[in-house]
N, C-alpha and C positions, 0 to 999 in steps of 0.2 A: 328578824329583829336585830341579831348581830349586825347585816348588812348596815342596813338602815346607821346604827349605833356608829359605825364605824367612818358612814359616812359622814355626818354629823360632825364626828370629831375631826376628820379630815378636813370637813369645810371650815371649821372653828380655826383650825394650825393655818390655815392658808389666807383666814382671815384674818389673824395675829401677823401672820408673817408682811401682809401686803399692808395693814394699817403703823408694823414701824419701819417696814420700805417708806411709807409715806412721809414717817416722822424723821426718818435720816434726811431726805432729801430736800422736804417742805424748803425748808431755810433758802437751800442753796436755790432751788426756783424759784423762790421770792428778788432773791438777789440777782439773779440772773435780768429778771425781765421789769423789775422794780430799783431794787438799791442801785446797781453797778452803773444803770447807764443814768442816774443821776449824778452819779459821783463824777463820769466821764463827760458827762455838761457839761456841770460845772467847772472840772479841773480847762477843757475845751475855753471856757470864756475866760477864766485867769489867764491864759495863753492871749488872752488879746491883749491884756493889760500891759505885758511885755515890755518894757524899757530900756533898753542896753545902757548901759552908763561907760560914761567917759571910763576912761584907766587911768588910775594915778601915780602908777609905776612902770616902768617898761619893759616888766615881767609881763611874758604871754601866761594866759589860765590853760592847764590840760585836765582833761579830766581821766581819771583811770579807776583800775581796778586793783586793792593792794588786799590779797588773801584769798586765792583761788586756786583750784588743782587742777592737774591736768593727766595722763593715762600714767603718769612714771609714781602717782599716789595710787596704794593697793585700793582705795576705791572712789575709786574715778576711771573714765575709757575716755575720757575727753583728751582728742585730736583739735590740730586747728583748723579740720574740717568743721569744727563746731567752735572752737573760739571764736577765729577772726570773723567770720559772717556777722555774730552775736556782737563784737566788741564796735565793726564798720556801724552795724544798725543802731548801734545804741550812742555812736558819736564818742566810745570810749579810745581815747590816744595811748595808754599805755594801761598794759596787764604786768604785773608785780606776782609771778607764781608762789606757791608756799608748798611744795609737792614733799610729802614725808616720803625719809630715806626709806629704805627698804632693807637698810642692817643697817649697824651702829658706824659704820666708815662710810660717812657723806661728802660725796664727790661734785666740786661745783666749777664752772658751769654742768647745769645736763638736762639734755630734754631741749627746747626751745629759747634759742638767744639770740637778740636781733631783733631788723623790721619785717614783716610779715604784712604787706599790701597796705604799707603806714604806719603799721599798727607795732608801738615798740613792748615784745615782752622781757624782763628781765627773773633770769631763775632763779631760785631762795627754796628756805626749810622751814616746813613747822615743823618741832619735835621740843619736848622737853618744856613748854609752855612759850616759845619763842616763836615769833616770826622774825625770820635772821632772809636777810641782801648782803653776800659779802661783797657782790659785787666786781669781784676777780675770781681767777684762777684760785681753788684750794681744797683741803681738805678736811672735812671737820669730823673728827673721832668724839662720837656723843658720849660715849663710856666717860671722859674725861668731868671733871665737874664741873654744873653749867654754866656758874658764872664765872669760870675762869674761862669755857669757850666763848661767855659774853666779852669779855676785857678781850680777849683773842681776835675776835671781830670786830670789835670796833677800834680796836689800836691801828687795823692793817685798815680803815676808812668804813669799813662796811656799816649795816643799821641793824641792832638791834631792838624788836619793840615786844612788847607782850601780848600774847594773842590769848582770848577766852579770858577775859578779866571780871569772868565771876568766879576762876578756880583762885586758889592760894597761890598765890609767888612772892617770891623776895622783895616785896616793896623797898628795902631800903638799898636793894642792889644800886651803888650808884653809874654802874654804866649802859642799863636801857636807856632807851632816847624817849620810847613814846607808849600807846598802849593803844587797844581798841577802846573807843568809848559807843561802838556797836557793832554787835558781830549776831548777823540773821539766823544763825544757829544755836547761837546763846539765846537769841527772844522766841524759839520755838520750845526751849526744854521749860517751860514754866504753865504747858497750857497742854491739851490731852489731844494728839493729831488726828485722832476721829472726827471729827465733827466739821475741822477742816480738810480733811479726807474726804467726804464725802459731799461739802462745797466745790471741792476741786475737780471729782472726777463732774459737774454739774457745769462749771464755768472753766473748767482749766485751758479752755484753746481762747476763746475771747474773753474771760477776763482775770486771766491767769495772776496778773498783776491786783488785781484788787483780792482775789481770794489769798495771795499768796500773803498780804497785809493784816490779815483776821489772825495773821500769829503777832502781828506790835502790841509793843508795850513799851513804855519807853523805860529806858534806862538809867533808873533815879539813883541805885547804889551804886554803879560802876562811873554816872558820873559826879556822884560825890568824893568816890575816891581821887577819881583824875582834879579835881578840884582843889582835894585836901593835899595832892601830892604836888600841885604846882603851888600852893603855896612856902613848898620847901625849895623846889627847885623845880628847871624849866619839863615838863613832863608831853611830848606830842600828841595831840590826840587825834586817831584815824579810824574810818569806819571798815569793818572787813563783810563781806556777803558769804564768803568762804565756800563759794560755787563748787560742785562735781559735776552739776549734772548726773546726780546718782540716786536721787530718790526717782527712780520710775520702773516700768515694767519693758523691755526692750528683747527683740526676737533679731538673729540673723542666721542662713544658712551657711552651715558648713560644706567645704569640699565635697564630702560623700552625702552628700545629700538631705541630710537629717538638719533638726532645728535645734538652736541654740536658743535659750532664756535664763536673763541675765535681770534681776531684781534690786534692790534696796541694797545702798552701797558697794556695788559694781560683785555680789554675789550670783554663783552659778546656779539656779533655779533647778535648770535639768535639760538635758537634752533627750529629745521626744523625732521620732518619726513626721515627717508631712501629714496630717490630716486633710480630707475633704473639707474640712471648713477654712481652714487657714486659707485658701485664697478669696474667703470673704471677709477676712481682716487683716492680709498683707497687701503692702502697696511694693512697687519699684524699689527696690536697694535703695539707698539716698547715699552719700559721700561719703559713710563713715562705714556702709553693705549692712545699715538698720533697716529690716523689710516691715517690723513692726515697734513702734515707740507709744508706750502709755506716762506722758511726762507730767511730772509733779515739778518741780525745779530742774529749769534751765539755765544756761548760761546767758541765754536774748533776756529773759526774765530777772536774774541776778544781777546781771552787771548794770540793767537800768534801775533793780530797787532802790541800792542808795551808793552814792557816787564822792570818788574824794578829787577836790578840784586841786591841784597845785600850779602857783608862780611859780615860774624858772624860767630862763632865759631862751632853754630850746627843748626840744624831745627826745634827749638822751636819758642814757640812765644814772650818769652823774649829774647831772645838771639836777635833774629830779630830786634823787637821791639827798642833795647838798638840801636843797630848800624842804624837801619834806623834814631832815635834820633839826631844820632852823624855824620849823614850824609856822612856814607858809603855805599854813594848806585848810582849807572848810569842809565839810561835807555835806550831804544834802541829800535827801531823800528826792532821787529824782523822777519817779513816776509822779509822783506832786507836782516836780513843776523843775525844767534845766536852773541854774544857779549860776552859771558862767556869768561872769561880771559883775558876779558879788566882791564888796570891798570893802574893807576894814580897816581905819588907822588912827591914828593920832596928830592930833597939830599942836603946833609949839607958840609961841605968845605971838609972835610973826605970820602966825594964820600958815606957815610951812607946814607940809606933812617930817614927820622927823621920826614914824614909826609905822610900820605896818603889822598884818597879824604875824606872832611868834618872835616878832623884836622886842625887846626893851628899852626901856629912856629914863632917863632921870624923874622925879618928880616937879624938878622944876622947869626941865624942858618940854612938861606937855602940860598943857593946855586944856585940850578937849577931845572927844573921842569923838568920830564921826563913823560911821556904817549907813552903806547905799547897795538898795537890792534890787534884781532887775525885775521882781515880780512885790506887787502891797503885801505887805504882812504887819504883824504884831511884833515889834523889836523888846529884846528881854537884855538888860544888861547885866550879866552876871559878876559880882564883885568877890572874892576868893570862895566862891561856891554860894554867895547869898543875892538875889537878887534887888538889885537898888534902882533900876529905872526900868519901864515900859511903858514901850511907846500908846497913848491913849488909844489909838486907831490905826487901820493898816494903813502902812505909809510904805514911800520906798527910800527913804533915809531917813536917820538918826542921829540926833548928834547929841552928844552928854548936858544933861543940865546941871550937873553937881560936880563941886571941887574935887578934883583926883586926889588920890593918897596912896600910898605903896599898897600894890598888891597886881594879884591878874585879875586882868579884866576881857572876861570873852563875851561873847555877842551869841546870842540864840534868836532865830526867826522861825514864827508858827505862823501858818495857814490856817485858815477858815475853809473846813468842810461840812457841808450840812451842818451849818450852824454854832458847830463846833471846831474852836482853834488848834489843831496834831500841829508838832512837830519838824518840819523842815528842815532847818539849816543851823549846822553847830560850825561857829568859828574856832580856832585857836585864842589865845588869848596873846595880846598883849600887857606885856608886865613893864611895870612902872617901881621904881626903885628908890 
């Protein structure tokens, strides 16, 4: 009778346990073999719609990555055994590092400067709520107070911009340049990583990219701030992914022979002896001597979620640097869809362009606002954070139907997925005076 009883319950526990195995993963099988590859149709047939548009300035576009780490951030091991491959693939031209010091006397350049197989990285700090480029040779003592290291940086050229602008900072500091108006780890802390945890470990190798998207939401307070603050003055606004490559599970041998395991935020898990099984879940060393990788966020995955395009003259890191300043620069969610030869301006009574995004004009030297994108979408005209025009239908330019009047005015483009119009592409604004 006990037996019997005991069995019973045992079959009960295993039959609870296998029916919310069921309920964790249902979703992500659904998505797998149902949602993802409609999405990747459709995004596939946008791709044909494709347009290149003339250029109306003789600014080249690059597209980069501004807010990533790399092995000299306590969590991060990311080499450019795993950047450059990730940045080639994904057509990104320049990575902009943000690597937190490791004590309060930060020493810059360090870690990675230069081109790298094309690919130009330039090294910088997040620390203290900043993303700082000084751009030269220096030193920066964080102890010191922060906006006097801001004024410090940017007197000697560098950029300071605000990174994680859902925390507190000195909004009225007036020497930031610019701010995130999205950062992929600021739209994960609002939602419970279970559930995408357990979509991921389901799609994470082919549709890493759409599971990684089940954390968006788009950013209604951060960008009404950036709105309400260009209304005072000219305020940048740039997307950051803020890549480690540190959310996974990752195995390499050491020297003597033993196994290393390295978890969540480049912590040591434990080092364990060889098992008999490990060589049915270890492959070949790969570049970086990782014999085992369980990846959640990658840097091939990050630097294509969303993308910041800048005009400048060439692929340097002042050239860059000067126009990201001057707030020539869009961003764009680019597993949606590349953005390159998006363009944004202004014309003066003359039908002349007399402005582009992040310039200013007179009120009476412009005219009309024109915007032209190389994929059909929904055009949104934003007027100092309130929308005044949208385009009826997806088109691929826009141009203003209503009289200008001081203020900024930026450009938002949404896509049509399943039926529903996300998010795409946020310009700068152009401000009229």
């Amino acid at each position: 009778m006990i037996k019997k009883t005991i069995k019973i319950v045992l079959l009960f526990i295993s039959g609870i346990i296998i029916f919310l195995i069921i309920i964790a993963f249902a979703p992500g099988v659904w998505k797998h073999w149902v949602t993802y590859p409609k999405y990747d149709k459709e995004i596939v047939e946008l791709q044909k719609l494709r347009k290149e548009p003339s250029p109306v300035t003789n600014l080249k576009t690059w597209r980069g990555v501004m807010h990533a780490h790399s092995y000299l951030s306590h969590d991060s091991r990311g080499t450019l055994n795993d950047i450059i491959p990730a940045a080639k693939a994904d057509g990104i031209d320049f990575v902009f590092l943000t690597d937190h010091p490791k004590g309060d006397i930060d020493t810059i350049p360090k870690g990675y400067k230069g081109y790298y197989e094309g690919v130009l990285i330039e090294p910088g700090s997040e620390k203290q709520g900043f993303d700082c480029w000084p751009l030269d040779s220096t030193i920066i003592d964080w102890r010191v107070d922060k906006d006097k290291i801001a004024k410090n940086i940017i007197t000697k050229g560098g950029i300071i911009f605000y990174a994680h602008t859902e925390e507190p900072h000195n909004w009225s500091n007036p020497d930031f340049q610019g701010m995130e108006i999205y950062n992929f780890h600021t739209d994960t802390r609002d939602q419970s990583p279970v559930p995408v945890l357990f979509n991921m470990i389901v799609n994470g190798n082919k549709y890493r990219h759409w599971a990684l998207r089940e954390f968006f939401d788009e950013q209604t307070t951060i960008l009404s701030r950036w709105d309400s603050l260009n209304m005072i003055r000219k305020i940048v606004g740039f997307s950051a992914v803020d890549s480690h490559e540190n959310q996974n599970i990752r195995a390499r041998y050491l020297q003597d022979g033993r196994v290393l395991w390295v978890g969540n935020n480049n912590h040591v898990i434990d080092t364990t002896q060889v098992k008999f099984w490990h060589k049915w879940i270890f492959s070949d060393p790969d570049t970086s001597g990782w014999v085992f990788k369980l990846m959640v966020d990658t840097y091939l995955s990050g630097f294509n979620y969303i993308t910041n395009y800048v005009l400048a003259e060439d692929l340097t890191a002042r050239s860059l640097a000067e126009h990201m300043k001057k707030g020539h620069l869009f961003t764009a969610f680019k597993t949606l869809g590349d953005a390159k030869g998006f363009q944004y301006f202004a014309k003066n009574q003359n039908d002349s362009i007399c402005a582009i995004l992040g310039d200013s004009v007179k009120v009476a030297g412009a005219k009309t606002l024109v915007a032209v994108s190389p994929l059909p979408g929904q055009f949104r005209l934003i007027h100092d954070g309130k929308i005044v025009n949208v385009s009826k239908e997806e088109k691929y330019e826009f141009i203003s139907s209503r009289a200008l009047e001081k203020g900024a005015y930026r450009i938002e483009i949404h896509l049509k997925l399943q039926g529903k119009l996300i998010p795409w592409l946020y310009s700068n604004p152009i401000y009229i005076y």
